[in-house]
N, C-alpha and C positions, 0 to 999 in steps of 0.2 A: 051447809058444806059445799054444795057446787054453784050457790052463788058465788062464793068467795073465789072456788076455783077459778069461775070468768070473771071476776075484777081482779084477779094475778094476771092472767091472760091479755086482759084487755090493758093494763098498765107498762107490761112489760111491752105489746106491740104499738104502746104509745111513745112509751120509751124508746123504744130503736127507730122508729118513725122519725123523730124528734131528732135523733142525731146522724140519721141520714138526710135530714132539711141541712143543716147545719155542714158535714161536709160538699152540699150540691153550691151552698151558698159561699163556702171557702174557695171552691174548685173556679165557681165560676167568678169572684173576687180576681182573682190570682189570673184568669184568662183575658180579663178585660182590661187589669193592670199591664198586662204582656202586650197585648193588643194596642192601648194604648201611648206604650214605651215604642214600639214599631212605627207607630203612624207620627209621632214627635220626630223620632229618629229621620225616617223619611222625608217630612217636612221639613226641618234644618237643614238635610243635605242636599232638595231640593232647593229650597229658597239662596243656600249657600252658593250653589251652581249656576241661580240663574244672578244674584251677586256680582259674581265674576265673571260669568260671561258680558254685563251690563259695563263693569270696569273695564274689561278686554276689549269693549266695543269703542267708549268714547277716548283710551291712552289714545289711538291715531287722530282725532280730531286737536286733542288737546295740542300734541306735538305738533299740531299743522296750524294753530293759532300761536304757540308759543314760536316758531320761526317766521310766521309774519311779521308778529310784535319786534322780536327781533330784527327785521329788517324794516320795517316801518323806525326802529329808534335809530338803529345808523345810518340811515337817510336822512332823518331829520340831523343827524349828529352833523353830516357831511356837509347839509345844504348850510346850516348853521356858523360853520369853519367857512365854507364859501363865503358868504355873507359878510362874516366879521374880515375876509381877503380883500374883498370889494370896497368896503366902511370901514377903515379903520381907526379913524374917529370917533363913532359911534361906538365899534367893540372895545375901545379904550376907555370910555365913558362907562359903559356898561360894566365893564371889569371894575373901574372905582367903584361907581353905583354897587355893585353885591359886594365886595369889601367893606365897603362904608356899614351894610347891615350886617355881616359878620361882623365885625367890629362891636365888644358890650356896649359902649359908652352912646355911639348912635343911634343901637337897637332897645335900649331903656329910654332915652329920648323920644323916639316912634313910637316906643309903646306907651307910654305915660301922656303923648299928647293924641292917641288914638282911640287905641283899646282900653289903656289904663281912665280914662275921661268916662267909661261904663261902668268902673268898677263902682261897689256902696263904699262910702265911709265908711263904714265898719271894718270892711273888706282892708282900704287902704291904711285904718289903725293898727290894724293886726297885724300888715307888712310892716307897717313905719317899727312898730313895737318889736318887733322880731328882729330887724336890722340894727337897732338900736340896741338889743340886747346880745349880739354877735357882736356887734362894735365896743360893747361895753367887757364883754372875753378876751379880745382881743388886745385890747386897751391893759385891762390887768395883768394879761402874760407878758404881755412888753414891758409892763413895770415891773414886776418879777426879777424878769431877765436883765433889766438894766441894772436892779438892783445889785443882782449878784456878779454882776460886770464890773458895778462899778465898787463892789467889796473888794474882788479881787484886784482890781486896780491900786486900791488902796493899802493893802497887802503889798503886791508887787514895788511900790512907791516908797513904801516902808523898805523894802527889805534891798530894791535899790539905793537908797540914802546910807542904810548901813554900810551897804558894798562900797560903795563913795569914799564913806569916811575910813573904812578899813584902807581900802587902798591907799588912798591920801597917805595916810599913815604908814603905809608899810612901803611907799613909793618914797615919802621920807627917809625912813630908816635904809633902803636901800639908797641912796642917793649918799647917806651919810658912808653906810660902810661904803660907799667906791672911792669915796674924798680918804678915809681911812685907807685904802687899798692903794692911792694913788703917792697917798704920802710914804707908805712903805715900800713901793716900789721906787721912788723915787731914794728914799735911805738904800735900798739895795742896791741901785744903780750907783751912787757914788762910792758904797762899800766893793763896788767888785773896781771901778777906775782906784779906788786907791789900791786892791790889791793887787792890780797890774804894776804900779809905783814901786811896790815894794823889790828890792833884791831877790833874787832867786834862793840864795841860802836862808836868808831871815823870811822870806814865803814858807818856805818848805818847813822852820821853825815853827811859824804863825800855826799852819795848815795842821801841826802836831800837837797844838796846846787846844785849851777848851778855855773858855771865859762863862762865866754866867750872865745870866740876864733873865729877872725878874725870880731867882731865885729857880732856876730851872739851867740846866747842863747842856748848851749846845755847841756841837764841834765845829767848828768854821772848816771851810776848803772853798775853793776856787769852783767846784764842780756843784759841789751844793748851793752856792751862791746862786749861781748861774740858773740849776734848775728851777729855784726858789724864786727866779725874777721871771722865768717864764711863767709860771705859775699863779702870779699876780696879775702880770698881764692878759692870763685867760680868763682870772675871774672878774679884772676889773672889765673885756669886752662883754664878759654875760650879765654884768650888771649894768653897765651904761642901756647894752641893748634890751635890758629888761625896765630899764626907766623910760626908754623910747614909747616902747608900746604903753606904757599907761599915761603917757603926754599922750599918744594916738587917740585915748579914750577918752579927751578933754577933760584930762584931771593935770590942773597944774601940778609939776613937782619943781 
């Protein structure tokens, strides 16, 4: 019995031993994590500062090369202009000369008898093949478009030749009614000279009766004549002047 009491003893002070190891070893986890969050901490805003102090140092150097640079380019810019003042020959020649190579057609020339003279075969099949194949896009959108150009043309051509013959037609029949229009007016005009002819008592008889004509009731009078012949004469001016304009259109009438 008092063996057992000191192996309870001895277990249980092994036991709290054990997890006092165990909190010294959290505590001190957790302090060297902290520790080491400080001295990172530190570190970046040290290395941060001396960063910028490094950048703060050489902005005045930079600025004092970049206005040299700058005054070294407009010197040469001026002496340049000078130059081309003095030669003006030469800067004339010059200005063609770098136009000439802005220019595509020169600068594929150049390059084809220079550079291009480097490239492989292979290299320059691949171009030719690629051009050839842009050429050949090209080529079929064109036919495309002309195609459909030249449908509607054909359309248009059509439906011009109708308008043609319509008109023809209908510049005819206007032509006829104004021959129609001119003969009537001409019956009217000797219809009102005769009833100038007539007596005043047998007028004023005439002006009171009715005659037929084509089986229809119309009253004669001197007044209706009269407005009935202005009336011819307006529609035979809008007809003549409507046959004009379709002679304008180079459609015989």
């Amino acid at each position: 019995m008092g063996e057992e009491g000191d192996n309870s003893n001895n277990s249980s002070s092994s036991s709290s031993s054990s997890s006092w190891e165990v909190m010294e070893d959290l505590q001190r986890t957790v302090k060297e994590s902290k520790d080491s969050a400080i001295r990172s901490a530190l570190s970046f805003q040290q290395s941060s500062s001396s960063h910028l102090r490094s950048f703060q140092d050489h902005v005045p150097e930079a600025i004092s090369k970049f206005n040299s640079y700058e005054n070294t380019f407009f010197s040469k810019v001026k002496e340049e202009l000078l130059t081309a003042k003095d030669h003006p020959a030469a800067a004339i020649g010059l200005t063609l000369t770098a136009g000439l190579f802005l220019m595509r057609g020169p600068r594929r020339f150049l390059f084809r008898n220079t550079l291009g003279r480097f490239q492989s075969e292979e290299a320059q099949f691949l171009r030719a093949e690629k051009n050839v194949k842009e050429f050949s896009f090209s080529v079929d959108l064109m036919k495309k478009e002309s195609r459909k150009l030249l449908e509607r043309a054909s359309l248009a051509e059509k439906e011009m030749k109708n308008g043609h013959t319509e008109l023809l037609d209908t510049g005819i029949q206007i032509q006829r009614l104004a021959k129609s229009v001119y003969k009537v007016e001409t019956k009217t005009a000797d219809l009102m000279d005769g009833l100038r002819e007539i007596p005043g008592r047998d007028a004023l008889k005439l002006r009171a009766e009715a005659s037929l004509d084509n089986s229809h009731l119309i009253i004669l009078s001197f007044d209706g004549v009269a407005s009935m012949t202005s009336l011819l004469k307006q529609q035979r001016a809008a007809l003549d002047k409507r046959i004009m304009k379709i002679s304008e259109l180079g459609i015989p009438v």
